[in-house]
N, C-alpha and C positions, 0 to 999 in steps of 0.2 A: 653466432649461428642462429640461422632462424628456424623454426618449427617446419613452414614450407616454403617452398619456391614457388609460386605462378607465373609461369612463363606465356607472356601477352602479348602473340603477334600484331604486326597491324600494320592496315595498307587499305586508305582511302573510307578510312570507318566511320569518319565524324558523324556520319548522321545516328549513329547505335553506341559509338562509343563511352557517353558517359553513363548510360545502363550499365555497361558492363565494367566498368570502374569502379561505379556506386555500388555495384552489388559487389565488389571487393573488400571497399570500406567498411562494409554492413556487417563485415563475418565475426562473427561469434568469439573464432578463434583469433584473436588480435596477435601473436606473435607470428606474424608472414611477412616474407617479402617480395615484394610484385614486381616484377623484371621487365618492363614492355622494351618492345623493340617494332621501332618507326621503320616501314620495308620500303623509303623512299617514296614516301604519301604526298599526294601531291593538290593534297587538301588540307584542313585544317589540324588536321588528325595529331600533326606535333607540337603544334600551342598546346592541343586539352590536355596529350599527354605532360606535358611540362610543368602547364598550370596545376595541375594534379599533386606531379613529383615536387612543387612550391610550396603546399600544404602538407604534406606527407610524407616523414621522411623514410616510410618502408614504402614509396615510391623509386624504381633507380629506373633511369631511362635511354636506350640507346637508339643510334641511329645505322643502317643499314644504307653505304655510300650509293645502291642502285637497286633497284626491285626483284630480289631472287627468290622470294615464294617461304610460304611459309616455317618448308624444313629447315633452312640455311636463315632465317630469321630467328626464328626458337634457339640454332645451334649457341647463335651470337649472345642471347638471351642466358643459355644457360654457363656459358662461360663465367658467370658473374652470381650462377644458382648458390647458396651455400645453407639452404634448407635438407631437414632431414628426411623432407622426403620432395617427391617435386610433380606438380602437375601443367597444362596449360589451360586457357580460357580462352577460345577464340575473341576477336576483339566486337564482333555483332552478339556475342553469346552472354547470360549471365547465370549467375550462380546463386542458389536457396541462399539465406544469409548463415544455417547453420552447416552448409556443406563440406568445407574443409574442415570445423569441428569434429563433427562425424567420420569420416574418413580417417583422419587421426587418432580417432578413438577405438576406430576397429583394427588401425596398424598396432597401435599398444596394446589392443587386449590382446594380440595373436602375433606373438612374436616371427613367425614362420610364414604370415603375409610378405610377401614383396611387392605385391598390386591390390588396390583397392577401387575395385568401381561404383563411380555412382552413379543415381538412377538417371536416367535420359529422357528429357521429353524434350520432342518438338513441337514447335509452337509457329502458325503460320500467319501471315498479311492479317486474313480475315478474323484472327481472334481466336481459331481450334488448337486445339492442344490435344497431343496423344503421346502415349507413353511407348518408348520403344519396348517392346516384347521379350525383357529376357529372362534364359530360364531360371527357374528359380532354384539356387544354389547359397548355402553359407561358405562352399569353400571346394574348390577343385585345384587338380593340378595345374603344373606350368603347361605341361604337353598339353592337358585335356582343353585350357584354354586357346590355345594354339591353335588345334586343329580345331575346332570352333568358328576361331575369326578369319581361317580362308576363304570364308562363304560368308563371314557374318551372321553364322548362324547361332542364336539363343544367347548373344554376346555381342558387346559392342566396346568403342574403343577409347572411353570417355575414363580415364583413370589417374590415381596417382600415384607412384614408383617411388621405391626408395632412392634416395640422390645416387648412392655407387653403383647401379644399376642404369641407371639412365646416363650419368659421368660415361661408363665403359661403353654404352651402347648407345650415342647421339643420335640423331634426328637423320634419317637417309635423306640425301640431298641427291638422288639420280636423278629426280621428274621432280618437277616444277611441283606439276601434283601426283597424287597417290604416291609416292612413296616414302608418306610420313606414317601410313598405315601398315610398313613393315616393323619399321620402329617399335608398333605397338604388337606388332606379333611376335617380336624378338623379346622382349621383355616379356611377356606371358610367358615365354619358351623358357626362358632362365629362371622364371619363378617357383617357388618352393609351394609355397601356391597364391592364387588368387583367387581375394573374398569380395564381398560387396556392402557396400552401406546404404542410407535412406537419403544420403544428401543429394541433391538433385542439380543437375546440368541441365539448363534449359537453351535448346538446339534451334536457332530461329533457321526458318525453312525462306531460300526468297524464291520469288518464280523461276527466278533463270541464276543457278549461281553457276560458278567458273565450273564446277563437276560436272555439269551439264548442258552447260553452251556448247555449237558447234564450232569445233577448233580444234589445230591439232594436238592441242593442251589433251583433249580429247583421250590421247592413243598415248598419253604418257602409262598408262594401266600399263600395258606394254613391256613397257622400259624397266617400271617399278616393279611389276612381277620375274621380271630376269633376274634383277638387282637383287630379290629375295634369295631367289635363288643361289646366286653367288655368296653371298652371305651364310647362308647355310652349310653351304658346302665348305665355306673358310673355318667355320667352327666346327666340324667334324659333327656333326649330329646322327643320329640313330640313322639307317637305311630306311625304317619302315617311315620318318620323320618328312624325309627327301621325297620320298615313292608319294604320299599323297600332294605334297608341292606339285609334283609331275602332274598329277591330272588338273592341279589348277592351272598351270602353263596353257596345257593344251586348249582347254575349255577358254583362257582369255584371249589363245590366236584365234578359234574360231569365233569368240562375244566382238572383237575388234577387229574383223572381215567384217560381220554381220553392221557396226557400226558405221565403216568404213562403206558396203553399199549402201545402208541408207542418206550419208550426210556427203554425199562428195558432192553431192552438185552445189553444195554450199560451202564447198570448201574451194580454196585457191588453188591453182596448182602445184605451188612449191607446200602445199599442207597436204596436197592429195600424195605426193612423193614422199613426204614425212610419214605419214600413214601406210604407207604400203611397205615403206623400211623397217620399220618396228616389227609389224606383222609378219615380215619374212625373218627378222632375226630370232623372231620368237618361233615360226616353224622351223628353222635352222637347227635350232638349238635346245630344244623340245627332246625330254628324255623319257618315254613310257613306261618305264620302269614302275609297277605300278598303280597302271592305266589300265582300266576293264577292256579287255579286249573289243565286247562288244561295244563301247564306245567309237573304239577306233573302227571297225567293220560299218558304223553307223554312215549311212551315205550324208555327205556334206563336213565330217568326221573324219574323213580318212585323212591319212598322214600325205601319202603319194611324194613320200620324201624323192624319190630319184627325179623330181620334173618340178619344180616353183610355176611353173605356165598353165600346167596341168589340175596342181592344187586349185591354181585362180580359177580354172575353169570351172572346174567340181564346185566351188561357191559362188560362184557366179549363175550359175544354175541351181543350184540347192537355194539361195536365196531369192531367185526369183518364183522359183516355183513357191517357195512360202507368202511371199508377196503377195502372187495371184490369189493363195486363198486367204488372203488378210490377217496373218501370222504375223506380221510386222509392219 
């Protein structure tokens, strides 16, 4: 049994990939073991992995029969985890060489951690680096992390979990993307608490990553905040827990309307009907419980649950009129 798991997705990485290898190699803490998992790359990306796991034998490496994204890649990944506690490292990403040491150091000295984060910088094309923003804390709840990362707010999602925790609660594979980000608010939620360390994730930023191209990969937010949802609800959680979920629902059908007018013309039509599906299962299904009312009274806000044609109107109008005064 190894001290951690790093679970190393990857798909089409060659160009960044052996930074982020070599900064694996580097760590301080030498008893790991690094799990990459090839997501049907259709570059070079499974020789380096290989070549790697040929010099290293806490390299192990699988392969992934077609390209299903990074949650269902990590899953495959951690089938094979048997570290004591387990993180990932994106495959463009790299890690301080004392990172996982630290992190480990602060699970031991605090037996009642079940997550440890560490610090996050981005780093971009041009050479800048900045530190993500969080707040500063040695120790909070599971809840208070939680409610936190609905918004990403004074937290972020760069951590590492004890192995029985992330075993019982794998990687959500609803959306291709975003719904690896529930994962990590499920874990916060089950945690006794979560602390943080000085070891550092360094986050390479590219001009246009899949988060942010236009696509209907796009409106997977969507999917993956329903998905939370369900989830929540499957494990019986607090009311007051559910009730602030509820205003994120709301706020991502109308962030993914607002999406949805500005990028259709650039979308296809079988991606313009993908988007418009999502968005309606999420007004569908949309619980206020919870919801400030005046949110809801807010024009372009409103529910207008009895009419879906009506909703579309309401934002179709409320975003254009934002449009005109250059609000989007």
């Amino acid at each position: 049994m190894s001290k951690v798991s790093v679970l190393v997705a990857v798909y089409n990485a060659e160009k960044y990939l052996r930074e982020c290898l070599d900064s694996l190699c580097r760590q301080t803490l030498q008893d790991i073991q690094i799990v990459c998992v090839d997501d049907a790359s259709n570059d070079h990306s499974l020789e380096i992995l290989n070549e790697y796991a040929h010099r290293d034998s806490r390299f192990l490496v699988r392969q992934m029969p077609q390209n299903s994204g990074h949650a269902a890649a990590r899953n495959e990944g951690l089938k094979y985890a048997d570290g004591e506690y387990v993180c990932f490292l994106d495959s463009d990403d790299y890690l301080s060489d004392d990172a996982l040491q630290l992190m480990v150091s602060e699970f031991e000295s605090h037996p009642q951690a079940d997550c440890v984060l560490l610090r996050l910088i981005l780093f971009y094309q041009n050479g800048r680096k900045e530190e993500f923003s969080m707040d500063d804390f040695s120790a909070i709840s599971g809840e208070t992390a939680f409610r936190k990362s609905l918004n990403w707010s004074g937290i972020h999602g760069i951590y590492g979990v004890r192995n029985s925790i992330q075993k019982k609660y794998p990687y959500d594979e609803s959306a291709m993307l975003f719904s690896d980000e529930n994962t990590t608010r499920i874990h916060f939620l089950v945690s006794r608490e979560v602390r943080s360390c000085e070891g550092i994730y360094y986050y390479r930023q590219h001009e246009v990553s899949m988060t942010h191209a236009v696509s209907c990969r796009r409106f997977d937010k969507m999917k993956a905040t329903l998905s939370l949802l369900n989830q929540l609800k499957a494990m019986d959680v607090k009311d007051e827990v559910v009730h602030e979920l509820n205003e994120k629902v709301w706020m991502t059908v109308i962030d993914q309307y607002m999406d949805y007018f500005r990028y259709r013309p650039l979308l296809t039509e079988a991606d313009r009907q993908y988007a418009l599906s999502q968005i309606r299962q999420g007004w569908q299904r949309a619980d206020f419980d919870g919801v400030p009312l005046r949110l809801l009274l807010k024009p372009g806000y409103m529910p207008l649950r009895f009419s879906w044609n009506l909703f579309r109107m309401q934002e179709e109008i409320y975003f254009s009129l934002r449009k005109l005064i250059g609000r989007i």
